[in-house]
Every structure is written in C-alpha cells, then in structure tokens.
KEKE-3310 file (N, C-alpha, C; in steps of 0.2 Angstrom, whole numbers, plus 5000, padded with zeros to 4 digits):
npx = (5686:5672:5660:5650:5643:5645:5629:5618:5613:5599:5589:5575:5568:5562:5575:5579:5593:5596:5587:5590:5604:5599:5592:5602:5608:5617:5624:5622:5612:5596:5585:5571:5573:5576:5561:5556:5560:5556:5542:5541:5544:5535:5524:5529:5540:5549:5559:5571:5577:5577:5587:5599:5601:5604:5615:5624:5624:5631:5643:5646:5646:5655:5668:5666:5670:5681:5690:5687:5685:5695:5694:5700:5693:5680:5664:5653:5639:5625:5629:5625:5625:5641:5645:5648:5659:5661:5659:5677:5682:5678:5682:5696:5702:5703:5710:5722:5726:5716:5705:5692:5676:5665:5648:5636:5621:5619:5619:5623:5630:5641:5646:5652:5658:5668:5677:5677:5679:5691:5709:5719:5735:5739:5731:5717:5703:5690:5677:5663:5650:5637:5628:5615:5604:5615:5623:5635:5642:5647:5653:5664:5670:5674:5684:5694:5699:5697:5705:5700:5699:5701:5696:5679:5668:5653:5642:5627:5618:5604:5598:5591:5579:5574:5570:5558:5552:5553:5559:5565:5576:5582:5591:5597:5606:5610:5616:5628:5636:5639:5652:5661:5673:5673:5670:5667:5660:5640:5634:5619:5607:5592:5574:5563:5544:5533:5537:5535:5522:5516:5529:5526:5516:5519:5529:5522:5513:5521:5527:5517:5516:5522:5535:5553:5552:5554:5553:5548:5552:5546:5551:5557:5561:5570:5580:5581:5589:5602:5603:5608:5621:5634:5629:5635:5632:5620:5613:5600:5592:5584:5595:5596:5600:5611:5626:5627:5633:5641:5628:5621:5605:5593:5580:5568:5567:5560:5570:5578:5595:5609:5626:5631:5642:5649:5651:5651)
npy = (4038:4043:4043:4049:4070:4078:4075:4085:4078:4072:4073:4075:4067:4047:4036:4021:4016:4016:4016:4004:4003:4005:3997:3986:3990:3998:4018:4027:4037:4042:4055:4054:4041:4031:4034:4027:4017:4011:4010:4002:3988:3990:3983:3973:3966:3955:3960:3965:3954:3949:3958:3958:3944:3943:3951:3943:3932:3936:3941:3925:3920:3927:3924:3909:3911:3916:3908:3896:3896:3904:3918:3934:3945:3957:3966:3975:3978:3990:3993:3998:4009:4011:3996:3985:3971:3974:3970:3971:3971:3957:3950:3953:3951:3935:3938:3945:3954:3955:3962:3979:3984:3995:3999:4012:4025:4034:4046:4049:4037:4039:4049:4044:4030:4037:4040:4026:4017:4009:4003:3985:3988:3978:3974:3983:3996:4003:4015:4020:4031:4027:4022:4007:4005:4006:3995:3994:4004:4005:3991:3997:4005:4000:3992:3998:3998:3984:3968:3964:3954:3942:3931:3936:3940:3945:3954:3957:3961:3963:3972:3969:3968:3981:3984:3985:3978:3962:3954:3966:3967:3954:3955:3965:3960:3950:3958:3964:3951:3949:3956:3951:3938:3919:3908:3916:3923:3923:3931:3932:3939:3942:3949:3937:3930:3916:3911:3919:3926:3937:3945:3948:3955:3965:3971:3975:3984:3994:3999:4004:4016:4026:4026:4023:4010:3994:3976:3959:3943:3929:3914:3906:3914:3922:3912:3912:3923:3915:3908:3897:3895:3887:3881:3884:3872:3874:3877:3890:3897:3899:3913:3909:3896:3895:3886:3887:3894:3884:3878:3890:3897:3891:3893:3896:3911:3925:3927:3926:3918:3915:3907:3907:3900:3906:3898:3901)
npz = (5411:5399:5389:5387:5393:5409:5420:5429:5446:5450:5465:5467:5463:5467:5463:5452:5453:5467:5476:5475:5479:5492:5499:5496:5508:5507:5506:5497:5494:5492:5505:5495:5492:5500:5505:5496:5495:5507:5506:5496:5504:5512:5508:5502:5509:5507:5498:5500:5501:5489:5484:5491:5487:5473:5475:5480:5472:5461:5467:5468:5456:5448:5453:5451:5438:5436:5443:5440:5426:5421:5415:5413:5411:5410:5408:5412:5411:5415:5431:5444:5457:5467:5480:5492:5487:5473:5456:5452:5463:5469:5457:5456:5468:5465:5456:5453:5440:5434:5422:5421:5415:5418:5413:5414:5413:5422:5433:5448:5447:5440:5447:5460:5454:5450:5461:5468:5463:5459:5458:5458:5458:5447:5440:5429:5430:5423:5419:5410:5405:5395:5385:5385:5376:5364:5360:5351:5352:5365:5367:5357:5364:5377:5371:5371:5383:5386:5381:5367:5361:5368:5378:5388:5400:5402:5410:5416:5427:5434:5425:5412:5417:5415:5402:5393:5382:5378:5368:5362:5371:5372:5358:5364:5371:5362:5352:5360:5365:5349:5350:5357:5358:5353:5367:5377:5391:5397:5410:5418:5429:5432:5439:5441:5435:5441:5454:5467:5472:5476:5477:5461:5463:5470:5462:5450:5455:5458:5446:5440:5447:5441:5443:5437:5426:5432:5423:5428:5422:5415:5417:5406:5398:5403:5402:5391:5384:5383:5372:5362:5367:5379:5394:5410:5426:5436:5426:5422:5434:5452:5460:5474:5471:5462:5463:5478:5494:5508:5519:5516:5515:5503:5498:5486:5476:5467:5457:5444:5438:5429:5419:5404:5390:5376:5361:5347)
capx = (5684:5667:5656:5646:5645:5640:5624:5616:5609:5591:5586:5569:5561:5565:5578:5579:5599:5599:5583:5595:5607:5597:5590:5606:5612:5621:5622:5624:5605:5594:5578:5566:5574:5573:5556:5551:5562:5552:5535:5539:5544:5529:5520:5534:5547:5556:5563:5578:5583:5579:5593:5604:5604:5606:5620:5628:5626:5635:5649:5649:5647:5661:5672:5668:5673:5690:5695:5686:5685:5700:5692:5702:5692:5675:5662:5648:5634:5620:5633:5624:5630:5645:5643:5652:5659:5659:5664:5683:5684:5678:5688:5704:5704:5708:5716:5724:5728:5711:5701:5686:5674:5660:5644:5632:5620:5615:5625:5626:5634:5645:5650:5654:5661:5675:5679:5677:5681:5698:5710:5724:5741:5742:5724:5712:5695:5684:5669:5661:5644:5636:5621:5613:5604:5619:5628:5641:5647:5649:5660:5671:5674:5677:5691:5701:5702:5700:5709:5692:5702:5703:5687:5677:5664:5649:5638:5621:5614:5596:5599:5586:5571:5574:5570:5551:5551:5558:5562:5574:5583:5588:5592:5602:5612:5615:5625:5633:5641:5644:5658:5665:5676:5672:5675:5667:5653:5636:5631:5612:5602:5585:5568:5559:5539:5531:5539:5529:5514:5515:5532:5526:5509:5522:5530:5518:5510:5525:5529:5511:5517:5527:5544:5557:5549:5557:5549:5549:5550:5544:5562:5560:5561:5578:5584:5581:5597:5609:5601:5616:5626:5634:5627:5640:5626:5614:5608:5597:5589:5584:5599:5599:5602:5616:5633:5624:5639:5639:5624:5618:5598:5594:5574:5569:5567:5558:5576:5583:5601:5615:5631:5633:5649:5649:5653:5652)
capy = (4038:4044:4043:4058:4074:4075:4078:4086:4073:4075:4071:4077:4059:4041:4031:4014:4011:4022:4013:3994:4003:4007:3989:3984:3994:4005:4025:4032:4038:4050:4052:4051:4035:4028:4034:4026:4007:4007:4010:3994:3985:3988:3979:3964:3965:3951:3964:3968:3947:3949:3962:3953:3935:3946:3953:3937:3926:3940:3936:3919:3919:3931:3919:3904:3914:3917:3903:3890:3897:3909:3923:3939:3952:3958:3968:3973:3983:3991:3989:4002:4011:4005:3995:3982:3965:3975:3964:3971:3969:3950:3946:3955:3947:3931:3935:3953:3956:3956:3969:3976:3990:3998:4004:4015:4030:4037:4053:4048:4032:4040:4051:4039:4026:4039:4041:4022:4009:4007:3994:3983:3988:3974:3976:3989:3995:4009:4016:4020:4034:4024:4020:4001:4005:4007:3989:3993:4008:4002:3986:4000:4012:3996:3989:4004:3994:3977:3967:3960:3946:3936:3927:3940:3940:3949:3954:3959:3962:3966:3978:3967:3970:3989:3986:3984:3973:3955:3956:3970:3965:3947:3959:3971:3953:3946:3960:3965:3946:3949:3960:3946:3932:3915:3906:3922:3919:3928:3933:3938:3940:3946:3946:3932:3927:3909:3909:3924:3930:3943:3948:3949:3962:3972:3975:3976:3990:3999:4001:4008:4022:4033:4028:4020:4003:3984:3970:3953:3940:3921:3910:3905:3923:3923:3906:3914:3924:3911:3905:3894:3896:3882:3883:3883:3869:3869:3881:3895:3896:3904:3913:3906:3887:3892:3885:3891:3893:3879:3880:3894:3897:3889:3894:3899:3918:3927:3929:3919:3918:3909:3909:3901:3902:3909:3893:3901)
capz = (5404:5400:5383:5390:5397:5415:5420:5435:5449:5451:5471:5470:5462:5468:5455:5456:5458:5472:5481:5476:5484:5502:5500:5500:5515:5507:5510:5491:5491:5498:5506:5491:5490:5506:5507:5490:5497:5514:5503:5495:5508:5517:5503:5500:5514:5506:5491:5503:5500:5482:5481:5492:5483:5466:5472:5483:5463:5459:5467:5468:5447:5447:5457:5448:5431:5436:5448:5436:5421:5418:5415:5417:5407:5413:5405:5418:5409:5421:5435:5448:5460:5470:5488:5491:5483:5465:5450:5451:5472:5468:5452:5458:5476:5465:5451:5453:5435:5429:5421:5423:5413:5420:5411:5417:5412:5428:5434:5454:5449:5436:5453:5461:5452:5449:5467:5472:5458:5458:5456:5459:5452:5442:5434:5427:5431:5419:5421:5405:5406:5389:5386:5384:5368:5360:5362:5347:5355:5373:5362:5355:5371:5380:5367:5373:5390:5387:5373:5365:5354:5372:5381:5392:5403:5400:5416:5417:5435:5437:5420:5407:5418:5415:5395:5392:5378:5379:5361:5362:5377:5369:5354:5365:5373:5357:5350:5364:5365:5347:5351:5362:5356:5357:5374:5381:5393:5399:5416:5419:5435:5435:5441:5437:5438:5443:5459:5472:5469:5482:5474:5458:5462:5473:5457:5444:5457:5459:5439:5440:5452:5435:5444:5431:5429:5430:5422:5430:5418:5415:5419:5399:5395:5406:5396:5380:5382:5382:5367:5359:5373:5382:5400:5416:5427:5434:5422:5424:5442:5455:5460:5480:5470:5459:5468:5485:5498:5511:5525:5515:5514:5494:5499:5479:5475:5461:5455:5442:5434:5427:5416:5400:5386:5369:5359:5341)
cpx = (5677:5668:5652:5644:5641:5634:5622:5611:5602:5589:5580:5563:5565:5571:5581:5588:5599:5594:5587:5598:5605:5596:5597:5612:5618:5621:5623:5615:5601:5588:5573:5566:5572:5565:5551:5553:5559:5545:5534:5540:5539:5523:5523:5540:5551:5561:5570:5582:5584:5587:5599:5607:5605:5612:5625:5629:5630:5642:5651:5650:5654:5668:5675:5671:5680:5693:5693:5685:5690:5699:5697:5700:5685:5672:5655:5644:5628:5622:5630:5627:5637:5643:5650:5654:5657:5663:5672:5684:5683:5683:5698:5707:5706:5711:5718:5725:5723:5707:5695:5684:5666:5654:5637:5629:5618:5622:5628:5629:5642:5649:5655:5660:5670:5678:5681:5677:5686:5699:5715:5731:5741:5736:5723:5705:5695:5680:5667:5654:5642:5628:5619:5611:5608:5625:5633:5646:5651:5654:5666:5673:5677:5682:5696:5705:5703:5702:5702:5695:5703:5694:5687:5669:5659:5642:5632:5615:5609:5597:5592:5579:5571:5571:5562:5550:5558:5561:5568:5577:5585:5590:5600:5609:5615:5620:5629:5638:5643:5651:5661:5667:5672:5674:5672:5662:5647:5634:5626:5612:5597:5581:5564:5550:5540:5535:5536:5527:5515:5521:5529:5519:5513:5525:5527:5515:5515:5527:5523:5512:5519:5533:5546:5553:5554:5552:5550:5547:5549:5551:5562:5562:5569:5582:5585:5587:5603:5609:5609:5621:5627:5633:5633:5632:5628:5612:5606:5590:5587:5590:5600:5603:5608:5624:5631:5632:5636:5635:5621:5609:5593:5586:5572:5565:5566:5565:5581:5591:5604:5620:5630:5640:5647:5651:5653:5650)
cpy = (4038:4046:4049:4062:4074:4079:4081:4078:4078:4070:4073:4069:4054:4040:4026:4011:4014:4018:4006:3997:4003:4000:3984:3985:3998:4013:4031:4032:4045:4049:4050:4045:4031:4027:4028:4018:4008:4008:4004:3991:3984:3984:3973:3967:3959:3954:3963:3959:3946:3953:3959:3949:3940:3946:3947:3932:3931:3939:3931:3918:3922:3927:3913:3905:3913:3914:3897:3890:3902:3913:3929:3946:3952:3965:3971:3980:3985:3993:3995:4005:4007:4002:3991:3976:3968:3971:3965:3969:3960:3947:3948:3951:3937:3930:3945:3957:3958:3964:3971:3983:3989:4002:4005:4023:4035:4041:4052:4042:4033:4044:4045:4033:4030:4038:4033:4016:4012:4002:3992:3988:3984:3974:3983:3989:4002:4010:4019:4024:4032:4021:4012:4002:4005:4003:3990:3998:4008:3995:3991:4004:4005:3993:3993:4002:3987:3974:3961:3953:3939:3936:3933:3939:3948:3949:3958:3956:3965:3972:3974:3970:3976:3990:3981:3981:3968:3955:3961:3969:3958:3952:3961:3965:3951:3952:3962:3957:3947:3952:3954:3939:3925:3912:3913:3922:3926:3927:3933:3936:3944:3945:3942:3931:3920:3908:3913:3928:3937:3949:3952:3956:3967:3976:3979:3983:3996:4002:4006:4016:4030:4034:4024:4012:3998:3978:3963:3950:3933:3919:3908:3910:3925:3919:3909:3920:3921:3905:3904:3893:3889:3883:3879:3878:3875:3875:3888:3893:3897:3905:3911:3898:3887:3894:3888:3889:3886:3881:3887:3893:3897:3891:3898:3907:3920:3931:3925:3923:3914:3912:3903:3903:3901:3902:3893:3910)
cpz = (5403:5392:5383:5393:5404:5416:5427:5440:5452:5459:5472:5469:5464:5459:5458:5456:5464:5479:5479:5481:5490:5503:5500:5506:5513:5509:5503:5490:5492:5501:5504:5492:5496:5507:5503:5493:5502:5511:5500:5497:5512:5515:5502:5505:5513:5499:5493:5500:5493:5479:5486:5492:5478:5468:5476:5475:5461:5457:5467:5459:5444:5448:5455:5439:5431:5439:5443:5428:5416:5415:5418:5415:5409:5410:5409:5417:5415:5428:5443:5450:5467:5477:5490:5490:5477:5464:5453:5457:5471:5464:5451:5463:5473:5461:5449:5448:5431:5428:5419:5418:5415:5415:5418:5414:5417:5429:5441:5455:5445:5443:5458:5461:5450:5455:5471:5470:5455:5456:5458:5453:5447:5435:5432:5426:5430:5421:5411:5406:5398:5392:5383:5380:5364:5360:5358:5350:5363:5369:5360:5360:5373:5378:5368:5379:5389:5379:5370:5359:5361:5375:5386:5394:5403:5406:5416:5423:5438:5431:5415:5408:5416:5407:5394:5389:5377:5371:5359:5367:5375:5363:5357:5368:5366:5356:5353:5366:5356:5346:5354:5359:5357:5364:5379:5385:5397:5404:5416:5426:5434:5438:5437:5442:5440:5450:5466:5471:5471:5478:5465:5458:5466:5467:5450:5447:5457:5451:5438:5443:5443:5438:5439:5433:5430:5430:5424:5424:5417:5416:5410:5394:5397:5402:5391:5381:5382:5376:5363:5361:5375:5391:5406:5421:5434:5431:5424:5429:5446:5459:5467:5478:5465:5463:5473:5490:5505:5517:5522:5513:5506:5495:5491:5479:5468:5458:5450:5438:5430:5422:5409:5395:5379:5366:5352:5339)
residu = (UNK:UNK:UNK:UNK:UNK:UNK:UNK:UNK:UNK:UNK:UNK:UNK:UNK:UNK:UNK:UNK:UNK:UNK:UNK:UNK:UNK:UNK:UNK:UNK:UNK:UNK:UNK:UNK:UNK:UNK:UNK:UNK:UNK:UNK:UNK:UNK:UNK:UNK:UNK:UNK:UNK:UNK:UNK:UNK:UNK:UNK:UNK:UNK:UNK:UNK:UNK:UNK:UNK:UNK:UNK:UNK:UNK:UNK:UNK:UNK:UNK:UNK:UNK:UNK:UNK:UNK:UNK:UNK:UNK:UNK:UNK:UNK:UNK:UNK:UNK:UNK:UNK:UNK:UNK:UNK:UNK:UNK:UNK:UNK:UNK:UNK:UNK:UNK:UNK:UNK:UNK:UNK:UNK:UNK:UNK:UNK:UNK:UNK:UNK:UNK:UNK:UNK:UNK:UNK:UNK:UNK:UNK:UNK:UNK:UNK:UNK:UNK:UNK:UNK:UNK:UNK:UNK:UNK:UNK:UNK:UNK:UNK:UNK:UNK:UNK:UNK:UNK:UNK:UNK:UNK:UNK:UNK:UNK:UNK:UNK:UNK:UNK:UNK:UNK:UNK:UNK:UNK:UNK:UNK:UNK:UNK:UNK:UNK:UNK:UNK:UNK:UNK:UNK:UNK:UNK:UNK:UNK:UNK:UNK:UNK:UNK:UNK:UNK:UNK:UNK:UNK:UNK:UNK:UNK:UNK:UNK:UNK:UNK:UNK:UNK:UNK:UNK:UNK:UNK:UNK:UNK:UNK:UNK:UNK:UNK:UNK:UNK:UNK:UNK:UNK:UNK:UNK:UNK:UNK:UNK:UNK:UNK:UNK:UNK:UNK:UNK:UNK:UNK:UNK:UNK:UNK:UNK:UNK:UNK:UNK:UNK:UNK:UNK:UNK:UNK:UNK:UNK:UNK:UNK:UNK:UNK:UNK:UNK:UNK:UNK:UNK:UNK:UNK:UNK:UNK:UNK:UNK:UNK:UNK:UNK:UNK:UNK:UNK:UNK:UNK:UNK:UNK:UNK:UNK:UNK:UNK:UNK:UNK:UNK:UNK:UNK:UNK:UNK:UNK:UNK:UNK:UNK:UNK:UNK:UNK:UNK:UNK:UNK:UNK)
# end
C-alpha cells in the first residue's frame, strides 16, 4: 500500500537511513554510505552505540507496550530501513495478532519494506510511502489498516531531529496523536544535547557538510512532546536508563526517549 509513485534510488550521495543502517550493521546500503558512516566515526566512534541504544529502547518500549500496556496497534512514522527487531518482529513475537503500519518517504526503504516487513498470520503489517509533513494524511491511509477508534501506539525513532525547527515538530507530534484515540501512547527517541560535547560538534560538523541534516536537541525540547501526556516512568531519559535489561551498560548517551499516554 503506497501514497506515492516510486521513485528512482539515488546512490551517488550519502542518505542518512542508509548510513543508520551500516552503523547498525546492517547491509541495505552502499559505498557512499559506508564511506560517509566511517567519516564520522572517525570523528565520534561512539555514533555506532548511539544507533544501537536507539534501536535496543526500541524494542524494549515496543515490548513494554504490549506486554504492559496492551497495546496491539502500532503506528511507526520514520521507520527506516529494515534490519532487525522491527516494530512488527518485536510486537508480534508477543502478541501475534497485532498490527503494524510503516511510514517512510525514502524509495530504498519503500524497496525494501515490500520485500521484508511481513507478518504473522494473525496480524498485519503496511508500509505506507507518505510523507511526515502531512500528519492528516498518514492518519487517513493508516485507518485503512488500523482501527483508529482503539488505543495506538505512535512511534517516532530518531525522525524529529530530521525537522529543523522545534516548533514544527511538536506541531507535526501533536496532530499526528490527534488522530489517535485516547489511551494511545507516544514513542520518541532522539538525539539529545547536554550530555557529549564531542557527540554534539561531530554532529553539528557533519549537518555543515550539505548531507540531510539531524538536529540534536536540549532533553526539554524532547519532553515538550508529551506535553499533557501521562508519562510511562522514569520518564524521559537517556535511552540506556529506560527499563535497561538486567547487567545491561546504563552509561548515559546523547540519546534521550520515553513513552507517555494520551490521557485527553
């Protein structure tokens, strides 16, 4: 199911799901990319943990949704490209009947995501080619899949830093939860300042470059989209401290997240 027509993949310039993807050891890329993720590791080589803990909160958030909070509908805007532990492999493996819908405007994830986001028999998992400025319309393709009159989970993973002004990305959050019932809770993960200096001039150099940027942003910049929300604890975090698995390394990362639920 697709919003719009496809488009040709351009491998001549870096694109950053493509270098997530290498940083997270995947193999959906190419050599620009590679070339452009070992350029900034050679400047901040702890990137590869930032894209690691991302997508590790990921799943543990996914997990806690639908084992703790009965979650069986899932909304997962930004969603890159695939690796492995996507939303639907997480919230399937514990409750098989759940359903999942994918956005994305990129063309090699749109490839992709046909070929390798499946589902259980008993669920269902879409892909959606839509665009994030356009949160009403990604609400109505998605009501085709999900039944938007029940609580849903609304997932945004490393997508906000992507929108240059903080203003329109709490904007683009609110109305995209207005479409979602009450009882329906919000995902984030992104780059957050105040915690690696080092981190934060690898990025700020690399946005410099004229590759797509990503904005790291202050942790109260992150808060500000669960404005009126009721917060799953401890809150918003950095993502190695929320529910860390047992003996897991909680060392904090210019990474924060958290979940909270629609309460009106």
């Amino acid at each position: 199911m697709t919003t719009q027509p496809h488009r040709p993949i351009d491998t001549s310039v870096p694109h950053s799901a493509r270098i997530w993807n290498y940083w997270l050891g995947g193999k959906d890329n190419y050599p620009v990319d590679e070339e452009a993720g070992n350029a900034y590791t050679a400047v901040f080589p702890g990137i590869t943990t930032i894209a690691r803990s991302s997508r590790a909160f990921l799943g543990r958030s996914i997990r806690h949704l639908v084992v703790e909070c009965g979650i069986r509908q899932f909304l997962d805007v930004g969603t890159g490209l695939p690796t492995s532990d996507n939303t639907h492999e997480v919230a399937q493996r514990h409750a098989p009947d759940a359903r999942i819908v994918y956005v994305d405007n990129d063309p090699l994830v749109l490839t992709h995501a046909r070929a390798l986001l499946t589902s259980t028999p008993e669920g269902t998992t879409a892909y959606l080619d839509a665009d994030l400025y356009r949160p009403e319309a990604i609400i109505e393709a998605a009501a085709e899949t999900l039944d938007l009159t029940r609580p849903t989970a609304l997932i945004l993973s490393g997508t906000l830093g992507h929108v240059r002004d903080h203003a329109t990305a709490r904007d683009l959050v609110r109305r995209l939860m207005a479409g979602l019932p009450t009882g329906s809770y919000l995902c984030v993960n992104d780059g957050s300042r105040g915690v690696d200096p080092e981190y934060e001039r690898a990025q700020d150099g690399y946005n410099e470059t004229g590759a797509v940027p990503y904005f790291l942003r202050p942790v109260e910049e992150i808060e500000a989209y669960f404005e009126g929300m009721e917060m799953v604890e401890p809150g918003v975090v950095s993502v190695p401290l929320w529910h860390p698995e047992e003996g897991a390394d909680t060392t904090p990362i210019g990474q924060h997240g958290g979940v909270g639920r629609k309460v009106r």
